[in-house]
N, C-alpha and C positions, 0 to 999 in steps of 0.2 A: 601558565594556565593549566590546570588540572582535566580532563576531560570526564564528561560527566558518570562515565561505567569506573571512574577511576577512587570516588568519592566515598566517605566515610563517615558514620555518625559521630559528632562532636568535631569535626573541624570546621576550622575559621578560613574562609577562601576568599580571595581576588579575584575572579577573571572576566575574559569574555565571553560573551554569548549571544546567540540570534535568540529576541525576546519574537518567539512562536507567536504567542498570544497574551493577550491582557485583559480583565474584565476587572471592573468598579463592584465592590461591594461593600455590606454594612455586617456588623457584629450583633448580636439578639441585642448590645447596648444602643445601637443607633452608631456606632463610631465607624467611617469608614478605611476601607482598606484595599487593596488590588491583588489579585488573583495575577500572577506571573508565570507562565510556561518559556523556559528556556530549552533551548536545543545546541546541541552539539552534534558532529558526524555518530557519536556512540548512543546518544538517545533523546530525549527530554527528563525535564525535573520541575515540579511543581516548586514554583515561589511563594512567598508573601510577603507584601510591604506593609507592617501593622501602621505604620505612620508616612503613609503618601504624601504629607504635607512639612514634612520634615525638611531643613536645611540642604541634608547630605543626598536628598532625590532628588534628581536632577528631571525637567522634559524629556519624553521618550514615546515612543510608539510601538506599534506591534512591527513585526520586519525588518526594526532597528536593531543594531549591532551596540547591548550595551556592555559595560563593565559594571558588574553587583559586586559587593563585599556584604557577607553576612555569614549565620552559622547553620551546619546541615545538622540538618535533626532527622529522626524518624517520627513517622505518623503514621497508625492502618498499617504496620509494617513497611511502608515505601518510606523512601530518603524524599525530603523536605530540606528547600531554604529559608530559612529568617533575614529578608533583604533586608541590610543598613544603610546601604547608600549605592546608589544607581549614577552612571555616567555614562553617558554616548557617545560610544568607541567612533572616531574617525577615520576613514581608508588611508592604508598603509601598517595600522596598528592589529589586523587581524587576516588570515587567509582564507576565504571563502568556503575553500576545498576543506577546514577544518569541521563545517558545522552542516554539513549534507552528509545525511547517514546512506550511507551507499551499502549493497550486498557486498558479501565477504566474497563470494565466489566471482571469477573472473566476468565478467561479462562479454568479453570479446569471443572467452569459450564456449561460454551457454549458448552465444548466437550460431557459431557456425555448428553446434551441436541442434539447435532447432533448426538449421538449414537442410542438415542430412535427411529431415521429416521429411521436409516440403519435398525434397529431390524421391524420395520414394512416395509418394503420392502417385498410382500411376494413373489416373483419371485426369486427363488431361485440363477437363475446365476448371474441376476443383484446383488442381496444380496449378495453372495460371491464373484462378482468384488470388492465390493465398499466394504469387509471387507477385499480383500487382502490387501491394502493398509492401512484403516483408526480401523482395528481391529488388525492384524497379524505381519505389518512390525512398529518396535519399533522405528526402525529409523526413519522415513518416519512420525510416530507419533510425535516425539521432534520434527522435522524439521517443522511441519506443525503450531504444536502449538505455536511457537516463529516466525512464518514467517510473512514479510508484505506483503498485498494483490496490492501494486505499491511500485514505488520509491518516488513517488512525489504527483499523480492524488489524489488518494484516500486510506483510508485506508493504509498510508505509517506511518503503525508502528509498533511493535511484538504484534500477536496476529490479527494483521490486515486482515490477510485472513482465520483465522479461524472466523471471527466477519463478515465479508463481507460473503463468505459461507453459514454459518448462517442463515443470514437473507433472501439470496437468496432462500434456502433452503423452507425457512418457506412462502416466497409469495409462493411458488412456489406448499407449500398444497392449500394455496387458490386457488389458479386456480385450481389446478384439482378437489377440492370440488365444485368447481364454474362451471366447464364447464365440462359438462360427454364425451367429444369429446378428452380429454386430458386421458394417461393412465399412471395414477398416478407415477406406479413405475418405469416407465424409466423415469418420470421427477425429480423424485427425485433424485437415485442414478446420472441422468446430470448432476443437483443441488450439489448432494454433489462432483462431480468432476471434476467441468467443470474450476476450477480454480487449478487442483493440479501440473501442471505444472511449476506452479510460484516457487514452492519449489527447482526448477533449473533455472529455469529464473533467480532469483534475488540472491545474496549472503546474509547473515546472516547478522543481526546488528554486527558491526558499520556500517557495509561498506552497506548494502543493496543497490546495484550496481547490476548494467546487467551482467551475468556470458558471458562466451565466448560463449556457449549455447543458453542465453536468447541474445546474439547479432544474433547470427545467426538462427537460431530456430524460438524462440519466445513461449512463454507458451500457445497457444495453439497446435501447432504440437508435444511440449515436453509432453503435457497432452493426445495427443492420441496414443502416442508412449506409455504411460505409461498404456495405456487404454487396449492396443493389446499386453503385456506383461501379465498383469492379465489374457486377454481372453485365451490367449495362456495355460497358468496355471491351466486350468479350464475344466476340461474334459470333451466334448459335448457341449460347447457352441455357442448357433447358433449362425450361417455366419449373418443371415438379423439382429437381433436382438443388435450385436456384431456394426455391420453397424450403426444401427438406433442407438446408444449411442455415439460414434463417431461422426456422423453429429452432433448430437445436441450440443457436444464440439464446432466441428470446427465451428458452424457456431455462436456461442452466443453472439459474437460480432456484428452480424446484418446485415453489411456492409461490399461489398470487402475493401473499401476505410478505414476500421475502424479494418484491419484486417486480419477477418475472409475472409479462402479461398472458402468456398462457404456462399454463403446467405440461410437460416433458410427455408425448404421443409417441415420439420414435423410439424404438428401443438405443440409438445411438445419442439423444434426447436424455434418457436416464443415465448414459454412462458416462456422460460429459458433466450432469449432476453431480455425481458421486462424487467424477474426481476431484471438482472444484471446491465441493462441499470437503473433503477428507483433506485437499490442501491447506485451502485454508484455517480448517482447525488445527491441523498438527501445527504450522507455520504460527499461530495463535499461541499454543500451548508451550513452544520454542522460546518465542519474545519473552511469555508470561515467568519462562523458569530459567529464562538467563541468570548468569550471576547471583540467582537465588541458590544459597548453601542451607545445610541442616535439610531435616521435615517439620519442619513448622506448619502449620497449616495457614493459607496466603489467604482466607475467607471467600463469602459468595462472590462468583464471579457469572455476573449476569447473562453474557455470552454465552455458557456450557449450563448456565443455574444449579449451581452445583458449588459448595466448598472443593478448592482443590491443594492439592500438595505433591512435592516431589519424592519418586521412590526412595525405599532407605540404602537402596543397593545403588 
């Protein structure tokens, strides 16, 4: 098996694959067809079976483990498959760990490098918020460590949202080294929580799907539900200050329109914006020019709305 960053236009492949997704469709002739997203640990790859009703397609589902044989083509610039013939691979014939795209970066480092935050936090109830969760609950630990920080946007892949975190985390000393108007340790422990909601939002590889929660919810109100759980836990923990970590959650998205139910009041409010805002576009624009060679130009990209391309240098 080839894995799918490994692929080429005009070859003819065999292998396996987690079929993501499937959707039924028809051609401007009325013929129908199936829409097929495959995944592997290196990414996805848009499919199509022009003849679903063919012989060589076998029964299959979304979350199935099949075998396609067909040929990569290019389309819009992306690699495309022409499926011939579909088979659903049996346990034994594939390894799990193959088709979970995981960060490249260690994770067991990033974590005790986001531990070093929480331990210099020196406000003691923030500190012991942000250890109920990310020191004490074991559970809540594994979940965090394997979670993706989207389904699709950004950082959609195990590890994903302890990497996004992260980094959020780390502008987020610069600011407050940078502007003395910012107070440090509610920006951090924001930083370290303003995405832990997602750990309900979203379902666990394979599926990394919207839970029934993150349909109705959404990881930010799930994230301050979990915020007012801790407080509650916490004996004396002040009302304003319990308040002022919360805003900075709800509002990190910036925009009602993007969101967030109220827009960013604290000045530590607008810096937890920023950072979140700046990671996930660069992290965006990362994915977008992987393994993309030359300057061609990649067309609009709805996200940034803007044509984009990579430098010549």
């Amino acid at each position: 098996m080839k894995f799918i960053n490994e692929l080429h236009e005009g070859e003819t492949i065999r292998g396996i694959y987690l079929c993501k997704g499937k959707r039924s469709a028809e051609t401007r002739n009325g013929k129908p067809y199936d829409n097929v997203l495959l995944q592997d640990k290196t990414g996805t790859l848009d499919g199509k079976v022009w003849d679903p009703n063919s012989q060589g397609i076998a029964d299959y589902d979304e979350k199935d483990f099949i075998e396609v044989f067909g040929e990569v083509i290019s389309y819009n610039n992306n690699l495309q498959l022409n499926i011939k013939q579909i088979r659903k691979a049996s346990e034994g014939e594939y390894d799990p760990a193959d088709y979970m795209p995981t960060s490249e970066k260690s994770v067991e480092g990033m974590y005790e490098e986001l531990l070093s935050y929480i331990r210099q936090i020196s406000n003691d109830y923030l500190r012991k918020l942000v250890e109920y969760y990310f020191v004490e609950d074991a559970e809540f630990i594994k979940g965090f460590k394997g979670h993706s920080a989207a389904k699709t946007v950004h950082h959609g892949f195990a590890g994903g949202l302890l990497e996004h975190t992260l980094s959020v985390v780390k502008m987020c000393e610069y600011f407050a080294g940078t502007y003395s108007i910012l107070n440090k340790d509610l920006l951090i422990a924001s930083a370290i929580c303003h995405d832990i909601g997602k750990t309900k939002e979203l379902s666990a590889f394979p599926d990394n799907d919207y839970t029934d929660d993150g349909q109705l919810l959404g990881h930010i109100v799930i994230g301050v539900e979990m915020v007012g759980e801790a407080v509650r836990a916490i004996p004396g923990f002040p009302d304003k200050l319990a308040s002022e970590l919360k805003h900075c959650i709800i509002s990190h998205h910036g925009e009602l329109e993007y969101g967030s139910p109220k827009k960013p009041a604290l000045a530590e409010a607008f810096a937890l914006n920023l950072a979140d805002n700046a990671d996930a576009k660069m992290q965006t624009l990362t994915e977008i020019f992987k393994d993309k060679t030359g300057t061609d130009w990649l067309g609009y990209n709805r996200m940034f709305e803007t044509n984009l391309r990579k430098t010549s240098i």
